[in-house]
GUDREN-11067 format. One line per field, with one value per residue (C-alpha): z, y, x; residue in three letters. Coordinates in steps of 0.02 Angstrom, whole numbers, plus 50000, padded with zeros to 5 digits. Each point is the difference from the previous one (the first is absolute). Layout:
<sites>
up: c(Z_...)
north: c(Y_...)
east: c(X_...)
rest: c(Ala_...)
</sites>
This chain:
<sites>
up: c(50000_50046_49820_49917_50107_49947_49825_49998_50061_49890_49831_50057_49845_49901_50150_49965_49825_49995_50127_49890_49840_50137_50031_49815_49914_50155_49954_49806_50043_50099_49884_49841_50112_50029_49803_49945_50129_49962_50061_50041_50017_49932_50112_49978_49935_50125_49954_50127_49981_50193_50036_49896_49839_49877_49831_50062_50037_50040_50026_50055_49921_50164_49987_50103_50110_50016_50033_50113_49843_49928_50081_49923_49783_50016_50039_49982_49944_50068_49843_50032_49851_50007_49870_49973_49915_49934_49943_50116_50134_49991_50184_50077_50175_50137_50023_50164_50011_50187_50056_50172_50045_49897_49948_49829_49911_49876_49906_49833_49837_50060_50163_50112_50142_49951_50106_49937_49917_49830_49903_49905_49831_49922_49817_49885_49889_50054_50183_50049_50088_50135_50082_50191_50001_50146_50073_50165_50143_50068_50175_50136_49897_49877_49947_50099_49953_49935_50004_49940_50103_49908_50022_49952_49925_49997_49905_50053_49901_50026_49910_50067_50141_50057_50027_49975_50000_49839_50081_49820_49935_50163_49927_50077_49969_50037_50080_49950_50073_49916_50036_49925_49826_50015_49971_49883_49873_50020_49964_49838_49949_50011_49903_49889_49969_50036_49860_49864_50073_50091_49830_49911_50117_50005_49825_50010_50133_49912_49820_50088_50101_49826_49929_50122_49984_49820_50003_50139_49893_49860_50108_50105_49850_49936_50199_50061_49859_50064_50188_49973_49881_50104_50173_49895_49969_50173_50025_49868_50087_50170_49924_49893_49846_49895_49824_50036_50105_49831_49897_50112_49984_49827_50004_50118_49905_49847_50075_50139_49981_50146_50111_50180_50040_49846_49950_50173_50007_49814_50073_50152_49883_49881_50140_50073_49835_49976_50185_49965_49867_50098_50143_49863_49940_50170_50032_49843_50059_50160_49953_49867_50136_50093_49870_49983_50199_50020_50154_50050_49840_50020_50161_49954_49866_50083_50110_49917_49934_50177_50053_49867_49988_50116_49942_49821_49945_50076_50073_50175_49966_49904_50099_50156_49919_49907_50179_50094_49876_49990_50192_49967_49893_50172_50118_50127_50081_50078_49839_49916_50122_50005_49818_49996_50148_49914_49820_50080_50037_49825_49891_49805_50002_49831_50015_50136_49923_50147_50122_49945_49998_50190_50051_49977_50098_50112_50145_50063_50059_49845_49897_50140_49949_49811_50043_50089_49882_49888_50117_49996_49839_49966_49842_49901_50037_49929_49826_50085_50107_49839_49944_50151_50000_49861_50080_49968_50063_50164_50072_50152_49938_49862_50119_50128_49887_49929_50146_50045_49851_50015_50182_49962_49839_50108_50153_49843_49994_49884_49947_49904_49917_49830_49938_50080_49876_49863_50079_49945_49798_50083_49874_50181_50048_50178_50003_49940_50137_50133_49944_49965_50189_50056_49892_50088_50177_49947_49931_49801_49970_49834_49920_50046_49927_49833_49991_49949_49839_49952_50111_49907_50059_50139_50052_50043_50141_50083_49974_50043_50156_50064_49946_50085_50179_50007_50000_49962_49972_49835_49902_49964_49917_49910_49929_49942_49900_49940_49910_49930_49927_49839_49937_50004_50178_50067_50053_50121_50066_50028_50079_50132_50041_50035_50086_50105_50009_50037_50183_50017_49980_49845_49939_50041_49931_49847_49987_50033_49869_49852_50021_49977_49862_49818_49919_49953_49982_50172_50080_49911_50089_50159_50009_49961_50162_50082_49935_49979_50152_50113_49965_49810_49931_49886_49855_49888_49794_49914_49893_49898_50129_49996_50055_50173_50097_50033_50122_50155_50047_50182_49903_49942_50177_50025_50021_49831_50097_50074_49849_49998_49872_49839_49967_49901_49807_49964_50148_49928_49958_50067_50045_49982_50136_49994_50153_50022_50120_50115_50006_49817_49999)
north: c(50000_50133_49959_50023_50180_50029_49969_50100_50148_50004_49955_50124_50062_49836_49943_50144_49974_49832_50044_50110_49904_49872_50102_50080_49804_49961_50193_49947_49816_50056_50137_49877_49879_50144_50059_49817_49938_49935_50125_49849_49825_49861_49871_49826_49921_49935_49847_50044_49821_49973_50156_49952_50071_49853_50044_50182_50042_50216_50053_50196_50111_50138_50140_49983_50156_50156_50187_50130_50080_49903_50079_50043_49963_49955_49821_49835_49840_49827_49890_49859_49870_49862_49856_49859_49829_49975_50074_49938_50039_50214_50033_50198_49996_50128_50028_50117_50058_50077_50127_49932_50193_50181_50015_49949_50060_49938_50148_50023_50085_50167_49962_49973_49864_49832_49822_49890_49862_49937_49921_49878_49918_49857_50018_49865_49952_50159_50067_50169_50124_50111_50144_50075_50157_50014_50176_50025_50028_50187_49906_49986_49830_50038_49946_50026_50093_49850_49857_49990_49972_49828_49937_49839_49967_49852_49976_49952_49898_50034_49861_49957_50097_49934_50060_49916_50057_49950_50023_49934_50159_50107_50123_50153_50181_50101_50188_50112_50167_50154_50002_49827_50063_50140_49883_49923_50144_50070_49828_49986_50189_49983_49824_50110_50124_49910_49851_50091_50062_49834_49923_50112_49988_49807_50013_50107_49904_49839_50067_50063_49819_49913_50112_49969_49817_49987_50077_49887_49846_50036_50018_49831_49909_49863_49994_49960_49883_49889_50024_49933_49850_49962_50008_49891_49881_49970_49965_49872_49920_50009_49914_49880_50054_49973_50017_50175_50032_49965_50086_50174_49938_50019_50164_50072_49943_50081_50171_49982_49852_50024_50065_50003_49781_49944_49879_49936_49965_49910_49871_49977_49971_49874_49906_50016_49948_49841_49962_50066_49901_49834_50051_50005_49808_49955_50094_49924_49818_50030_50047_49849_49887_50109_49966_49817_49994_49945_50076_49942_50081_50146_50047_49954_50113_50147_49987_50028_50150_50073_50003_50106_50107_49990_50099_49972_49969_49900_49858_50004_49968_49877_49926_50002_49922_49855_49970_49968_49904_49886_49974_49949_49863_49947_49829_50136_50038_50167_50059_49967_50056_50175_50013_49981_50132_50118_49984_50081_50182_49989_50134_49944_49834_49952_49835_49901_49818_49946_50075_49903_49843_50036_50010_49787_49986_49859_50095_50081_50158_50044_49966_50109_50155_49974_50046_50142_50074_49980_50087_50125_50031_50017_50008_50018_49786_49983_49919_49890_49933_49972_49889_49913_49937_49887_49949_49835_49896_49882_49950_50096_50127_50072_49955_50133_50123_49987_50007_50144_50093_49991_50067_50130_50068_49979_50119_50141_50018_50120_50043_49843_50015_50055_49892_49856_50056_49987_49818_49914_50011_49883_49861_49896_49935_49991_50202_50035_49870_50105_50180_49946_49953_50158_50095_49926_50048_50174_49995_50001_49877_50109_49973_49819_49978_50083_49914_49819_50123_49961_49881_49845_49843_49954_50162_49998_49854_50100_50147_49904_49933_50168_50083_49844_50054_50173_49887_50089_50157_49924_49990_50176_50033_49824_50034_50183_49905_49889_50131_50075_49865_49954_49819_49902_50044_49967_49832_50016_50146_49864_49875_50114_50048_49819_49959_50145_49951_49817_50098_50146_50022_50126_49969_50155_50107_49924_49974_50187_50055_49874_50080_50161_49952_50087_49883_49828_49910_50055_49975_49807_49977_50078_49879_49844_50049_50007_49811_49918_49872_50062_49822_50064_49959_50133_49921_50101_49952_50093_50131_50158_50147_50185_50007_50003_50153_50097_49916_50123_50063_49886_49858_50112_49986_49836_49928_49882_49838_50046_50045_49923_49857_50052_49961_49843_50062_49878_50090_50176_50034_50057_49866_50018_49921_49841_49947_49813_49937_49886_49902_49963_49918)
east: c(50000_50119_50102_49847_49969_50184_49983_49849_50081_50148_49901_49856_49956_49988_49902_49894_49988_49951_49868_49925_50013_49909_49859_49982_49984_49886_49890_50010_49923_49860_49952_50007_49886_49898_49986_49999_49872_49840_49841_49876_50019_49869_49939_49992_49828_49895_49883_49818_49942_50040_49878_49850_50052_50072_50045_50046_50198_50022_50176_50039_50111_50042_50120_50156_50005_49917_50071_49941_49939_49882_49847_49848_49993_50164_49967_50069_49918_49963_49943_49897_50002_49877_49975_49893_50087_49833_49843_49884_50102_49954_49938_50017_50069_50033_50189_50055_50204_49965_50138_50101_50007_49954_50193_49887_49851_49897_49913_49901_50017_49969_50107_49878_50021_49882_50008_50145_49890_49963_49850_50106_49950_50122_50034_50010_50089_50114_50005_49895_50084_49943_50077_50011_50089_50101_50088_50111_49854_50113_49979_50158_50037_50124_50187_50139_50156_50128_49869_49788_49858_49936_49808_49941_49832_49909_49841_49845_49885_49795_49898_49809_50013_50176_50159_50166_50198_50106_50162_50050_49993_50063_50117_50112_49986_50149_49947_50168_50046_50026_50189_50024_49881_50114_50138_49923_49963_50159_50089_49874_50031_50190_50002_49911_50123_50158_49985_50047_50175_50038_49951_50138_50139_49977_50013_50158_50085_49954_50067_50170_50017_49950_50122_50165_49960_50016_50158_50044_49934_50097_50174_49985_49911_50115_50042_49825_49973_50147_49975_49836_50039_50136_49855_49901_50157_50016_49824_49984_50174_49911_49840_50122_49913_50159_49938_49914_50185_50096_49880_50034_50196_49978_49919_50135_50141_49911_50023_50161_50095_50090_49850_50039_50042_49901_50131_49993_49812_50008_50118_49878_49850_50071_50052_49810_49937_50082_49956_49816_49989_50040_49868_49877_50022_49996_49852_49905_50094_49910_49846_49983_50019_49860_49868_50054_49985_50162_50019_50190_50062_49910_50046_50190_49987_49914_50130_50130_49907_49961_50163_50099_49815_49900_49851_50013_49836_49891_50125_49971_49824_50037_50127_49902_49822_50136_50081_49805_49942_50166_49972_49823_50088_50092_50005_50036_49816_50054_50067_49840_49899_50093_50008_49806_49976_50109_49921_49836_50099_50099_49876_49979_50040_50053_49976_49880_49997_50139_49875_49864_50101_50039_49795_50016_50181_50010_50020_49849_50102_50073_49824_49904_50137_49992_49812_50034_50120_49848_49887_50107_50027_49820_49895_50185_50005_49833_50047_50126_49875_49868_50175_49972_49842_50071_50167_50077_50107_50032_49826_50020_50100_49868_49854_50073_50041_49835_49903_50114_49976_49813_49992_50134_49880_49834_50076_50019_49825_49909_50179_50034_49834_50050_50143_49894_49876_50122_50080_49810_50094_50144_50050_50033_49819_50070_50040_49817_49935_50092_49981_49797_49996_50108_49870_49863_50039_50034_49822_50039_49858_49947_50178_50022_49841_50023_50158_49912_49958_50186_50086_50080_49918_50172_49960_49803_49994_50083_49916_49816_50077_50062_49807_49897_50109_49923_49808_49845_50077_50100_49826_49961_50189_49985_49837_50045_50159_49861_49886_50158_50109_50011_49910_50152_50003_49835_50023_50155_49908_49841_50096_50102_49813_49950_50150_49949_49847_50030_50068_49889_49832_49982_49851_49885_50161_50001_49808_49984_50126_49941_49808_50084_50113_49935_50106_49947_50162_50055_49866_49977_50181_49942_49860_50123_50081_49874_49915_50178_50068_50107_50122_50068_50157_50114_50064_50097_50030_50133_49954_50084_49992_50099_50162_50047_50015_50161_50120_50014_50153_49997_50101_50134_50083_49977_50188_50066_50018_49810_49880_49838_49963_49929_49840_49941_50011_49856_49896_50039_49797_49858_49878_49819_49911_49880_49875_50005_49874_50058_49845_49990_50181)
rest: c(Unk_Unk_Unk_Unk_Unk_Unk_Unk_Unk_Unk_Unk_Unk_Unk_Unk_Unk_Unk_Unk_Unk_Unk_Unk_Unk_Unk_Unk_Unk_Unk_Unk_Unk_Unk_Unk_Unk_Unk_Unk_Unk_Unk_Unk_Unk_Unk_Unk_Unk_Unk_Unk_Unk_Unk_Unk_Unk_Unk_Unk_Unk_Unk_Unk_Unk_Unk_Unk_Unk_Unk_Unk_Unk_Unk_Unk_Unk_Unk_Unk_Unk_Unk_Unk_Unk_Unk_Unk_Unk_Unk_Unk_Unk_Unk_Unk_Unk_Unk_Unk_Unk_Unk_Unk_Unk_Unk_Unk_Unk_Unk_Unk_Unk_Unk_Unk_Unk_Unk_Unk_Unk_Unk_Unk_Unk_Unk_Unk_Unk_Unk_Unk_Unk_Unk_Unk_Unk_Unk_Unk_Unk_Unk_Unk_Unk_Unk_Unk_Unk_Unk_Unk_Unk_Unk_Unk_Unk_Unk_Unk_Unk_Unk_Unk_Unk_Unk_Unk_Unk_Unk_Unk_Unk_Unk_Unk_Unk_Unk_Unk_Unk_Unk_Unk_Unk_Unk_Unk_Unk_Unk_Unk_Unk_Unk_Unk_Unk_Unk_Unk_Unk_Unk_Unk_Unk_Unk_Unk_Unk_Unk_Unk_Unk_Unk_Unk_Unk_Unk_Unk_Unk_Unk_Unk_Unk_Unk_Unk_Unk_Unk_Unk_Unk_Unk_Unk_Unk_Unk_Unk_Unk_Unk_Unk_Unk_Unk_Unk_Unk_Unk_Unk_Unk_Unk_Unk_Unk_Unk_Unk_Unk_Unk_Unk_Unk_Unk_Unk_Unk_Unk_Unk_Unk_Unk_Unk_Unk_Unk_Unk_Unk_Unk_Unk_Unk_Unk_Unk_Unk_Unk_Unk_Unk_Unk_Unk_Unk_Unk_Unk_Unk_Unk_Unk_Unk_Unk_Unk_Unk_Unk_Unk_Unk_Unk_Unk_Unk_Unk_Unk_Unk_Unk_Unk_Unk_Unk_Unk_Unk_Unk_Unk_Unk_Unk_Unk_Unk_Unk_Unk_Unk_Unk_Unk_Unk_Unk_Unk_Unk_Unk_Unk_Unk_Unk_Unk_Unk_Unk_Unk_Unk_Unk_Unk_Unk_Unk_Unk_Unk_Unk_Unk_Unk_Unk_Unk_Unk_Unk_Unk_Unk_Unk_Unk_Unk_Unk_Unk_Unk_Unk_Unk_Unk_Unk_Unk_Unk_Unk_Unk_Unk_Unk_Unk_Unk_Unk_Unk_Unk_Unk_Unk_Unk_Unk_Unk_Unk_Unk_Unk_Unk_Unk_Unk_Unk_Unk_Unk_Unk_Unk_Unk_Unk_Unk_Unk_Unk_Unk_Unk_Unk_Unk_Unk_Unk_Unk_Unk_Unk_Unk_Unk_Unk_Unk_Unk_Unk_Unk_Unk_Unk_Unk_Unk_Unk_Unk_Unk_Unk_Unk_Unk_Unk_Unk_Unk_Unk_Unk_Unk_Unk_Unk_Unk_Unk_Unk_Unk_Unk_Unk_Unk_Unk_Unk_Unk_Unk_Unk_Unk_Unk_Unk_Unk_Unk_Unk_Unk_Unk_Unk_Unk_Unk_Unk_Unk_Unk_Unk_Unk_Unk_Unk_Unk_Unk_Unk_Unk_Unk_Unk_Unk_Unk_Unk_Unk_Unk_Unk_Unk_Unk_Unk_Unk_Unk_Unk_Unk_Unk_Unk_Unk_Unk_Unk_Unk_Unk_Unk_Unk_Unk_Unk_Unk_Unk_Unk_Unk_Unk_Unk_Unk_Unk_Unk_Unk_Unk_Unk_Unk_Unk_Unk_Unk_Unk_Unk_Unk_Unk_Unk_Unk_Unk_Unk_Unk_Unk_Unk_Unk_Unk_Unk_Unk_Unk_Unk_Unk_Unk_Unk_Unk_Unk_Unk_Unk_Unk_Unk_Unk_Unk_Unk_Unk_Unk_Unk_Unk_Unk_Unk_Unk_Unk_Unk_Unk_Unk_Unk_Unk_Unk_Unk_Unk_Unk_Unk_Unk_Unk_Unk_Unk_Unk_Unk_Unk_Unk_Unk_Unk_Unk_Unk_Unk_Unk_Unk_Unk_Unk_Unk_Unk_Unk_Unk_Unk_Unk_Unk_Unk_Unk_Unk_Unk_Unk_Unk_Unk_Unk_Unk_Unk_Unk_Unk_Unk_Unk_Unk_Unk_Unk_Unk_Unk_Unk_Unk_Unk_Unk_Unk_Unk_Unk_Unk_Unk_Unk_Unk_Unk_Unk_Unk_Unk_Unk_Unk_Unk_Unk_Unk_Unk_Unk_Unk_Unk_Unk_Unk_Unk_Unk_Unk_Unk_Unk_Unk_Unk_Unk_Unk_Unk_Unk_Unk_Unk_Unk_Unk_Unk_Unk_Unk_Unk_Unk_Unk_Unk_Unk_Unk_Unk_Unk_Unk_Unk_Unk_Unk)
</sites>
């Protein structure tokens, strides 16, 4: 403190000086806020549903103070602008802004002193305005000399006899003295004046300064230009960009061959390059043996990488996701079991086949934190998991991780919805049975339903079993499929109702709907369900159908040694449907 009182004392007058520049910058902000600022403010709209007026939204447009000389005709206004969102929704209402004090008056054309309330009629399709003039009330209420005497209003709403606040639309009113309006003209007036000569000096000072710099430009040209290729040299050598580095060489030399330690720095960076160069096989060595997940390699290689570089690119990532999913590989339980806690907290994972491999470990630990790194990764896993409804392999093994798979896509909930949607056009019948089920508890009936319109005949047992577990409730979606598909789909539509019917009793739905029906095919099909047995057999003969739908994406991450089996070429059709009775064979 006393250095500072010391300094002050001896540097005085720039103290001064930079005091006053202080207080003029601070003098020429508050008078451009003044000059600049808005004179009234607009509310926001207010929807009156809540106080018996639906359709109707007003929204008040107030000024933002008022000066000790706005008395009389020299009023203010308050703008009230109501609108209705529809026609029918026109109804005239009592509005009331009451004063908190008489700092405020609310006056008419001529000046004279009315009751601060308005007959209000919404406009439609625009809004209607209406006006309250409002003048300072000459009471003891007024502004104050640095600060304003501020009064909130909040209106009152009068409809059927009753009364009710909208603090909604409460807004301020500032009440200013004649000192601070006194400011405030004298700020405007000298704005006024003044622009025109601050506008020419800053347009002398800035030619002279334009001028000085050119000249100042064309002295330390060449100079500049080689400080600044040699700044970005050095950059480009700190990043280890070492083709743009010997492109800048090149540009240096052009103009100063013997430019500060150029020769120097273009021994450095043909060294780097052949050493960059050698990083970058190893790189591409490492990340071959990535996509072939061959983790040993791939970690060697990476590496190798890390430790000459050990940010270049991406190769501690890489290096890192290589080395968990190599310890997944392990005899060693406690590696495993780390590698599959840790996989949970790595973000992006490019690759979770390993992880899903580790839900059907043999030890119970290890499969329990494959499933939590899942949980934690979230909706990300989802396509993984679709893989793993169709997992092969060991009994056991692809059991677990399909059980696991289907309890770690039913916790996702709503979430999961939409690619379970798209996992009914699965070419793996046992990826449509699950994702139909999934679909099921998250109340999709409708889309399991219309997926029998296209399903491939592996595909729709399956889908009928997972519709016949939702019951009663599976008839409306089934017959709504039913009216809609096309003929060569009626009868697998008729015999998933039978089969439901066979377990549930349908028959007033159905009867109900058929009576209803306007057209006669339909309703001839809704009648055989309704007379056919319940003990029916589904036999299918071949015949030429479309082609099937588009593969998902869920079996693109299923691992090489894992994909599902393809279908049966000689089952590749759509089979229309034929109703054996049981009794007759």
């Amino acid at each position: 403190m006393r250095r500072l009182v010391h300094g002050v004392r001896e540097h005085y007058g720039i103290a001064f000086g930079l005091m006053a520049i202080l207080a003029v910058c601070l003098l020429g902000a508050w008078a451009v806020r003044v000059i600049t600022g808005p004179l009234r403010y607009a509310g926001p709209a207010v929807d009156l549903s809540p106080y018996g007026l639906p359709g109707v939204t007003v929204k008040i447009v107030y000024p933002i103070r008022v000066n000790a000389n706005q008395v009389g005709r020299n009023a203010t206004t308050i703008t009230v602008l109501a609108r209705a969102r529809e026609e029918g929704a026109v109804r005239s209402f009592e509005l009331l802004l009451p004063l908190p004090d008489e700092a405020l008056a609310y006056v008419d054309a001529s000046g004279e002193h009315i009751a601060g309330r308005l007959w209000v009629t919404p406009g439609y399709p625009e809004a209607n305005p209406h006006d309250l003039r409002v003048v300072h009330g000459q009471t003891q209420y007024r502004g104050y000399l640095f600060w304003p005497y501020r009064l909130t209003i909040t209106p009152v709403l009068r409809l059927n006899g009753e009364t009710a606040l909208i603090p909604e639309l409460t807004f301020s009113i500032r009440l200013i003295s004649r000192w601070e309006q006194g400011l405030r003209d004298f700020s405007q007036s000298l704005a006024t004046v003044m622009t025109p000569y601050l506008l020419l000096g800053a347009l002398f000072l800035a030619a002279v300064w334009l001028g000085q710099r050119l000249n100042a430009q064309r002295r330390l040209a060449r100079e500049r230009r080689l400080s600044g290729l040699y700044a970005r040299l050095r950059e480009q050598i700190r990043l280890e960009r070492w083709a743009d580095a010997r492109e800048i060489i090149e540009q240096i030399r052009a103009e100063a061959p013997r430019y500060r330690d150029i020769e120097r720095i273009d021994a450095v960076v043909s060294a780097a390059e052949g050493a960059g160069w050698r990083r970058e096989q190893l790189y591409n060595t490492g990340l071959q043996a990535y996509k072939a997940r061959n983790w040993p390699d791939a970690v060697h290689a990476f590496q190798a990488v890390e430790q000459e570089a050990p940010y270049y690119r991406e190769v501690r990532f890489l290096r890192r996701t290589a080395a968990l999913y190599a310890d997944l590989q392990s005899r060693d339980r406690s590696l495993r079991l780390k590698a599959a806690q840790e996989l949970g907290a790595v973000a992006d994972l490019l690759d979770m086949a390993p992880l899903l491999h580790a839900l059907g470990d043999r030890s119970k630990e290890v499969a329990q934190a494959a499933e939590a790194s899942f949980r934690q990764i979230g909706v990300d896993a989802l396509d993984t998991l679709l893989a793993g409804l169709a997992y092969t392999g060991d009994g056991e093994r692809a059991t677990q991780v399909r059980e696991r798979s289907y309890h770690l896509i039913e916790d996702m909930g709503q979430a999961a919805r939409a690619k379970l949607v798209a996992a009914l056009r699965s070419s793996d019948p046992r990826i449509t049975s699950a994702a139909a089920s999934l679909l099921i508890k998250l109340g999709a009936r409708q889309e399991v339903a219309e997926a029998l319109l296209w399903a491939t005949p592996p595909h729709c047992e399956g889908i009928i079993k997972a519709l016949l577990t939702e019951g009663v409730a599976a008839a409306p979606p089934l017959v709504q499929a039913l009216l809609k598909t096309p003929a060569d789909r009626e009868q697998l539509l008729v015999y998933a109702l039978i089969r439901l019917k066979s377990a549930h009793n349908i028959d007033r739905y159905v009867a109900e709907v058929m009576r209803s029906c306007e057209d006669g095919n339909k309703a001839a099909l809704l009648k055989r369900v309704l007379e056919s047995p319940t003990d029916v057999e589904y036999e299918a003969p071949i015949a030429a159908t479309p082609a099937r739908p588009q593969v998902q994406a869920a079996e693109e991450y299923l691992p090489p040694a894992q994909d599902a089996e393809p279908d049966n070429p000689q089952r590749s059709t759509i089979w229309p449907l034929r109703l054996l009775d049981r009794r007759r064979s």
